[in-house]
C-alpha positions as CSV (number, residue, x, y, z in Angstrom):
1,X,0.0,0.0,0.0
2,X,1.5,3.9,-1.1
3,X,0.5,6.1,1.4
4,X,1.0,10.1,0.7
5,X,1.9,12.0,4.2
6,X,1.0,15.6,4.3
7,X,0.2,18.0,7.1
8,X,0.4,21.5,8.5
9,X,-1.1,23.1,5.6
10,X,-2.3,26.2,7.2
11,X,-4.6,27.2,4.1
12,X,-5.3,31.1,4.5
13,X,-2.2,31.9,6.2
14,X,-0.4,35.2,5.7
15,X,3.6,36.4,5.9
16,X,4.1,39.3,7.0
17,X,0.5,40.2,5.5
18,X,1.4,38.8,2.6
19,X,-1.5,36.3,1.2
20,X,0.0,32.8,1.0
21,X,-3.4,31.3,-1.0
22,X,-2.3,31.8,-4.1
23,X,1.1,29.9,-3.6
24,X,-0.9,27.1,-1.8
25,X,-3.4,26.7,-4.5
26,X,-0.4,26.3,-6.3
27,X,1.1,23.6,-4.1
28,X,-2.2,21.5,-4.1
29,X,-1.7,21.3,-7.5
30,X,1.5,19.3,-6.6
31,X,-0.2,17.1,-4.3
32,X,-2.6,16.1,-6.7
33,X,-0.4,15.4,-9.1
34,X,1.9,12.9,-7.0
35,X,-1.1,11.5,-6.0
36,X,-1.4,10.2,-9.5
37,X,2.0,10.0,-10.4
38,X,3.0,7.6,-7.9
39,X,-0.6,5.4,-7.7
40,X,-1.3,7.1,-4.3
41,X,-4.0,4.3,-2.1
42,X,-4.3,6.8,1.2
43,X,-3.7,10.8,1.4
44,X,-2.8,11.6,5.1
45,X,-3.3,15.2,6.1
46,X,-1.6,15.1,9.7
47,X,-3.5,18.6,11.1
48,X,-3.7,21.8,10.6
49,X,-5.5,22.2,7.6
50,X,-6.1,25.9,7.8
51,X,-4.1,28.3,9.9
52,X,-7.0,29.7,12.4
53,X,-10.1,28.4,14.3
54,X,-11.8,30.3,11.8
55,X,-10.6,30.4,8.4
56,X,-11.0,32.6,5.5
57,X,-14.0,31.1,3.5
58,X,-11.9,31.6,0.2
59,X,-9.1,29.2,2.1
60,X,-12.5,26.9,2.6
61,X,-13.3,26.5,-0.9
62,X,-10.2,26.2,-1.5
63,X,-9.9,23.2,0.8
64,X,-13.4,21.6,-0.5
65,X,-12.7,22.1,-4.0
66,X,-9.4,20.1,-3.4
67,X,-10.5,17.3,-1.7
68,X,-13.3,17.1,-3.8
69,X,-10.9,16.2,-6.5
70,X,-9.2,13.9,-5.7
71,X,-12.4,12.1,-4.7
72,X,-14.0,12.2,-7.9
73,X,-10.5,11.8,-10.1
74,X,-8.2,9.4,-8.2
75,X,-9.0,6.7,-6.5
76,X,-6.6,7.6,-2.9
77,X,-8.4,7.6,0.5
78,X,-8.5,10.7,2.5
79,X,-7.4,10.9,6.2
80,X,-7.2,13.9,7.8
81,X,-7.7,15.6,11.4
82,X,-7.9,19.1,13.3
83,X,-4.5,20.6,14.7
84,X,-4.4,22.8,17.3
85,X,-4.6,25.6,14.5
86,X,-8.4,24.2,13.5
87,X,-11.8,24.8,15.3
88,X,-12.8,20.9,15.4
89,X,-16.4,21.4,14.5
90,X,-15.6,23.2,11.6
91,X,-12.8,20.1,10.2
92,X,-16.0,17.4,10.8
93,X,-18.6,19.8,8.8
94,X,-20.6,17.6,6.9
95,X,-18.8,15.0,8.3
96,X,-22.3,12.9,8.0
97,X,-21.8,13.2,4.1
98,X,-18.3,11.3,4.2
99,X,-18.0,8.0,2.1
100,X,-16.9,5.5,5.2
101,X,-14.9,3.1,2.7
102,X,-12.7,6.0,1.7
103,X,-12.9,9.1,4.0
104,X,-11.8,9.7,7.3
105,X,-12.0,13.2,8.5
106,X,-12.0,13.7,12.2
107,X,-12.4,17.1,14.2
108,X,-14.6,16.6,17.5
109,X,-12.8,13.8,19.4
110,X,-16.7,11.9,19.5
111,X,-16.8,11.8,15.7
112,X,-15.8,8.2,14.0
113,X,-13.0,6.7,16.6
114,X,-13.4,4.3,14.4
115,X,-10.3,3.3,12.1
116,X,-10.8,3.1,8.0
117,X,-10.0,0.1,7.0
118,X,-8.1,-0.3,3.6
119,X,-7.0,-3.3,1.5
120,X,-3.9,-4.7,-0.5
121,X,-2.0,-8.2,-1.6
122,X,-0.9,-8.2,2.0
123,X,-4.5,-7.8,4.0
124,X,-5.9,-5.3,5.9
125,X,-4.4,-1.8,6.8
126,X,-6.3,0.4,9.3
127,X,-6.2,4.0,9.9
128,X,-7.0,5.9,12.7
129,X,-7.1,9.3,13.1
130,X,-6.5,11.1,16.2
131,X,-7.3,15.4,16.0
132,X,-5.4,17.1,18.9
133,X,-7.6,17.9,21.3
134,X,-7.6,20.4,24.5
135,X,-7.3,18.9,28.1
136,X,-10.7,19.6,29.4
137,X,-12.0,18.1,26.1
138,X,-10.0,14.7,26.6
139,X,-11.8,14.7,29.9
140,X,-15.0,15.0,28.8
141,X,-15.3,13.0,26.2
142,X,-13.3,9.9,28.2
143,X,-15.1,10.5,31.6
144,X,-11.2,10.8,32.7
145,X,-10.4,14.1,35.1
146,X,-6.5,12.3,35.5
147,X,-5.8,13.8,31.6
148,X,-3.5,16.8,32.7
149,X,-1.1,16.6,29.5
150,X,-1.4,16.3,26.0
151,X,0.3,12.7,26.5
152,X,-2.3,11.6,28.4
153,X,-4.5,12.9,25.9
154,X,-3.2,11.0,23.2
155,X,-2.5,7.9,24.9
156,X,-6.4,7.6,25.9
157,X,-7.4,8.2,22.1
158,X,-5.1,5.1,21.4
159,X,-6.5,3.1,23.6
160,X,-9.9,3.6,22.1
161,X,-8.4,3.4,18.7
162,X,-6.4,0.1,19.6
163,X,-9.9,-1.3,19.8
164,X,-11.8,-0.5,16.4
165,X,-7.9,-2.5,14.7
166,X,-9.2,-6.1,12.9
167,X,-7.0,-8.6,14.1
168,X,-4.2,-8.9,11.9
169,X,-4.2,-5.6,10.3
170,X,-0.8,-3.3,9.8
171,X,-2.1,0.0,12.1
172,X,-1.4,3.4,10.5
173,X,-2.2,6.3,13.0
174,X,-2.2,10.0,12.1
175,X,-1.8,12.4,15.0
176,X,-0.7,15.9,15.8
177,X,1.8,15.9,18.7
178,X,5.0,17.5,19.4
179,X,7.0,14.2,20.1
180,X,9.8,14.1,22.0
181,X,13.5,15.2,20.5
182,X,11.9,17.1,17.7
183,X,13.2,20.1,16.1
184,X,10.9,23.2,15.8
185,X,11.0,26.2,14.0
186,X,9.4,29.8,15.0
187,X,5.9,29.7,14.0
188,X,4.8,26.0,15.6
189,X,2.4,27.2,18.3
190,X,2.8,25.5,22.0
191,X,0.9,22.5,22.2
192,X,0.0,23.0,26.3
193,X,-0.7,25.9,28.9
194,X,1.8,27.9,30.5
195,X,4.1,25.2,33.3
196,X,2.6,22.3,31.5
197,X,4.2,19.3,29.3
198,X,3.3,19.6,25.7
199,X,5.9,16.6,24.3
200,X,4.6,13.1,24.4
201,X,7.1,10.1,24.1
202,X,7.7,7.8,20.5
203,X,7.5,4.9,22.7
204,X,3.3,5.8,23.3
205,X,3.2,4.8,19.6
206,X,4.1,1.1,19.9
207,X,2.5,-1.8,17.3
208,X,1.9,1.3,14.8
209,X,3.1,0.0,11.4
210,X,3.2,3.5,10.3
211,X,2.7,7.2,12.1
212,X,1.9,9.8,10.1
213,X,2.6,13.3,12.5
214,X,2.1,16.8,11.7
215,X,2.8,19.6,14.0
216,X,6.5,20.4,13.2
217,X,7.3,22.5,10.1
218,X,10.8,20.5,9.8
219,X,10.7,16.5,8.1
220,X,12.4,14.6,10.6
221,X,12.0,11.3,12.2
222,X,10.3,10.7,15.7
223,X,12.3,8.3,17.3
224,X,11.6,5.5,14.9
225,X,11.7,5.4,11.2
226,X,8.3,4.8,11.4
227,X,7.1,7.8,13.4
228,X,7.6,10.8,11.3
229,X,6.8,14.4,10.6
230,X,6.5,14.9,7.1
231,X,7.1,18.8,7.4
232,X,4.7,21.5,6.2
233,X,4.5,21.8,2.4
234,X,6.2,25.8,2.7
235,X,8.1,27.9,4.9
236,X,6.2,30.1,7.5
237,X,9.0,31.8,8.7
238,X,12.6,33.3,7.3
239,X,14.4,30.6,9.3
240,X,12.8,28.2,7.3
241,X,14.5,30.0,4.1
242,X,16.4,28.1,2.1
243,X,15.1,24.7,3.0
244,X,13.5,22.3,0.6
245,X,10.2,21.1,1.2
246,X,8.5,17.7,0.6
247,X,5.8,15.5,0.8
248,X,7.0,11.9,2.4
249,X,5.8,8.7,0.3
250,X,5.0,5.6,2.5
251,X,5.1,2.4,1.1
252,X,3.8,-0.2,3.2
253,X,4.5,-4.0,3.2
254,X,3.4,-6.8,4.9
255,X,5.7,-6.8,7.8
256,X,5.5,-2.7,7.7
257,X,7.1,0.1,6.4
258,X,9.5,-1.0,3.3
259,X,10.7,2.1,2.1
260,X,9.8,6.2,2.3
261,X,10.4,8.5,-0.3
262,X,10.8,12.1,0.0
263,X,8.9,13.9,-2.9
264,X,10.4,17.5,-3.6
265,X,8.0,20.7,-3.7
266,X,8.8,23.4,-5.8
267,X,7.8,26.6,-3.9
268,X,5.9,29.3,-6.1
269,X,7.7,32.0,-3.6
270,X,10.5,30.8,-1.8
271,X,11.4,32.4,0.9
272,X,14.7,33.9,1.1
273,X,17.5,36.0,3.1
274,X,19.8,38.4,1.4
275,X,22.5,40.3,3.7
276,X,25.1,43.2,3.1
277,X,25.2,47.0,2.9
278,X,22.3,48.6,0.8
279,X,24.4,49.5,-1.9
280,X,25.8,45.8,-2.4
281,X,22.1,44.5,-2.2
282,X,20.7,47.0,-4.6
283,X,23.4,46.4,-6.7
284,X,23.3,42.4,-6.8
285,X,19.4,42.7,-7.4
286,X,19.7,44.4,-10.8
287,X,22.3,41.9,-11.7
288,X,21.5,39.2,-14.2
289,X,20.6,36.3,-12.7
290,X,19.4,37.6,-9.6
291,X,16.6,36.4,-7.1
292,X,13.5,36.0,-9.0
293,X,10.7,39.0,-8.5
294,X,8.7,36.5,-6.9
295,X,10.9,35.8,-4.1
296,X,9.9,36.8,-0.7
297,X,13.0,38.7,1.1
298,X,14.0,39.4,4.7
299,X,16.9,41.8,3.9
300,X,19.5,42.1,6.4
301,X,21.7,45.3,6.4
302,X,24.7,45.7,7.6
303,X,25.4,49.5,7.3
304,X,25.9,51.6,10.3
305,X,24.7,54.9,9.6
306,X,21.4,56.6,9.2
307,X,19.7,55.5,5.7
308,X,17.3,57.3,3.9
309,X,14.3,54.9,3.4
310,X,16.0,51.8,3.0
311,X,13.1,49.7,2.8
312,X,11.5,51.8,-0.1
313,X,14.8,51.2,-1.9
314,X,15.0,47.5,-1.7
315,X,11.6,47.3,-3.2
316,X,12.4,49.0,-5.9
317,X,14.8,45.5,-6.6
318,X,12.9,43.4,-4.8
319,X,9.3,43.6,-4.9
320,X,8.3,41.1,-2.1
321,X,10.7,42.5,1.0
322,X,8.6,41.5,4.0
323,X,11.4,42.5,6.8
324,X,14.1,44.9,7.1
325,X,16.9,43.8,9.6
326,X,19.7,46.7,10.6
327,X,22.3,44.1,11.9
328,X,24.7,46.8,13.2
329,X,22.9,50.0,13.4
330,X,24.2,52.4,16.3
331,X,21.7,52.1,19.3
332,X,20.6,55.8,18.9
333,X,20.4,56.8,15.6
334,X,18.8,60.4,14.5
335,X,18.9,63.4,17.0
336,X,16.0,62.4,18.9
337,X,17.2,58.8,19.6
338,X,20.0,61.0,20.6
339,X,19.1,63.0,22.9
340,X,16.8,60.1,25.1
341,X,20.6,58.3,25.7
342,X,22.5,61.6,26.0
343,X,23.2,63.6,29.1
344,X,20.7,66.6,28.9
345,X,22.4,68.8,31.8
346,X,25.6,68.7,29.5
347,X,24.8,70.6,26.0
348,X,28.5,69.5,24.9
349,X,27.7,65.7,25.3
350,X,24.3,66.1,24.0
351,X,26.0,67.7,20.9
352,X,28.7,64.6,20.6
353,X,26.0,61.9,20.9
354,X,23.9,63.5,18.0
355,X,27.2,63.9,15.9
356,X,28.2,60.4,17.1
357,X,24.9,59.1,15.6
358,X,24.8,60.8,12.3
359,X,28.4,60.5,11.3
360,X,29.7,57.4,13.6
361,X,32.4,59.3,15.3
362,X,32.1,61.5,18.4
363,X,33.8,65.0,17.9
364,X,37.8,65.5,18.3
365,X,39.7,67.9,20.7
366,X,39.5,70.8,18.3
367,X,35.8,69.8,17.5
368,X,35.2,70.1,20.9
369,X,36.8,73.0,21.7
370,X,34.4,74.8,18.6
371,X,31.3,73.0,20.5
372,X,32.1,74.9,23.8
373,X,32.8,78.0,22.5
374,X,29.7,78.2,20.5
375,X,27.7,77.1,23.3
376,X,29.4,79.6,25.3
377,X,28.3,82.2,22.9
378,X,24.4,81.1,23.3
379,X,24.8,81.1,27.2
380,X,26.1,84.8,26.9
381,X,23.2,86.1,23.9
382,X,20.8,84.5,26.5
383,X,22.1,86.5,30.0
């Protein structure tokens, strides 16, 4: 059995109020298409299908439309579950509608704990699918007032799982969990309140054949081979420039996983860092062979002087700049940054610290000296 892992698309998202939907229209268009390149049997969408409790209903449609495709034009299963980014009820909307021999989509923790259970040469497969869930909502809906972490969370929804498995069947699970060991980047969102645990051991995963986790933006495994984040499909943040995305390709024998395939994305606007003094920057823009115009750039600038909108300038070169960086600017820059660090009872070193700002040198002896006299002269006009 071929199983495509996905997860963390965060459908309506924003950088730096920049829309993302137009890129990740464009990057469903890759998942369908290794869907049918590679004879896809079971599309796993590990959580966080859209980026807010309450999405934007263009990021909706967006969503439907997509899934409703690869129902009616490939023949793949769907799996999918709320992260902590998705308002359950809204994930398990027309949830009733939902053909149960190929599509399990599971918000609410009391929807369909039961697994969907698929077929090849080698027998029976079954999925489960586990949505992240809030404390007091693992309480309630297992009578169970001991859940204090999200570990204890997800180890009650295995249990139940555990239960709807046939006998003999390889066990896939799809869950959204911050595993132990994993590497984040700056946009994952805590998993638990303030003083609590939010990681939850690989060993809690035990006679999975396969788990399919989403949560962290970076592909990496979980402890196992088997246990594995499959990344999100694009960068969210600049310290995720640079780095290639993927979807991960499962394929699944009869004593388990047999081999995993990472399948590149191409990224419609890849997210990039450029660093140097202004000039340099505008300068290597215009050159051939530059970034692409579509690029989204967090310049980095290393002058140390006052510029004159910098930011303005770089987007003449680069039209997507969604953060300025000054990596060495002076810590008061301009006279009126000036004069909050300056002395105010001292007129000469009020003077030197504005000079020191603009020019990046306080004044000499005979500098000085002129400074004095001239404030001298004021002092004198004024009396």
């Amino acid at each position: 059995m071929r199983i495509l892992h996905t997860s963390d698309w965060h459908l309506g998202r924003t950088l730096a109020q920049e829309s993302l939907l137009d890129d990740q229209a464009r990057l469903l268009d890759q998942v369908f298409e290794a869907i049918i390149d590679h004879e896809v049997d079971a599309l796993i969408i590990a959580g966080d299908l859209f980026d807010r409790a309450v999405p934007r209903k263009e990021a909706v449609q967006l969503f439907n439309d997509f899934l409703a495709r690869v129902y009616g034009k490939t023949g793949a299963a769907i799996v999918a579950i709320a992260g902590n980014h998705d308002a359950p009820d809204r994930i398990s909307f027309n949830a009733a509608l939902q053909d149960p021999r190929r599509v399990l989509i599971r918000g609410p923790l009391r929807d369909r704990p039961q697994a969907l259970v698929l077929s090849d040469v080698h027998g029976q497969v079954a999925f489960s699918a586990l949505p992240y869930c809030e404390i007091f909502a693992a309480r309630e809906a297992f009578g169970d007032v001991g859940i204090a972490s999200p570990a204890h969370a997800l180890a009650a929804q295995l249990v139940q799982a555990r239960q709807h498995v046939p006998a003999g069947a390889r066990w896939v699970v799809t869950a959204h969990a911050f595993v132990e060991g994993g590497q984040i980047t700056e946009t994952e969102r805590p998993l638990a309140q303030v003083g609590g645990i939010e990681t939850v051991p690989s060993a809690i995963f035990d006679g999975a054949a396969y788990v399919a986790l989403g949560h962290l933006h970076r592909a990496q495994d979980a402890g196992a081979p088997h246990i594995r984040y499959c990344g999100s499909w694009m960068g969210f943040g600049f310290d995720e420039a640079d780095e290639e995305k993927s979807l991960t390709l499962v394929d699944l024998g009869a004593a388990g996983v047999s081999k995993i395939t990472e399948i590149p994305l191409t990224s419609p606007r890849p997210l990039r860092i450029v660093t140097g003094k202004l000039d340099d920057l505008l300068a290597a823009g215009r050159a051939p062979g530059a970034l692409g115009a579509d690029a989204l750039i967090k310049a980095v600038l290393t002058d140390e002087g006052a510029l004159i909108d910098a930011i303005g300038q770089l987007r003449a070169v680069y039209p997507h700049v969604l953060q300025l960086e000054r990596l060495n600017r002076l810590a008061a820059v301009g006279p009126g940054a000036a004069a909050t660090t300056a002395d105010r009872r001292d007129p000469v070193k009020l003077v030197a610290s504005f000079l020191d700002a603009v020019r990046g040198r306080v004044p000499d002896d005979t500098e000085t000296s002129m400074i004095d006299e001239a404030l001298t002269d004021l002092q004198s006009e004024e009396v």
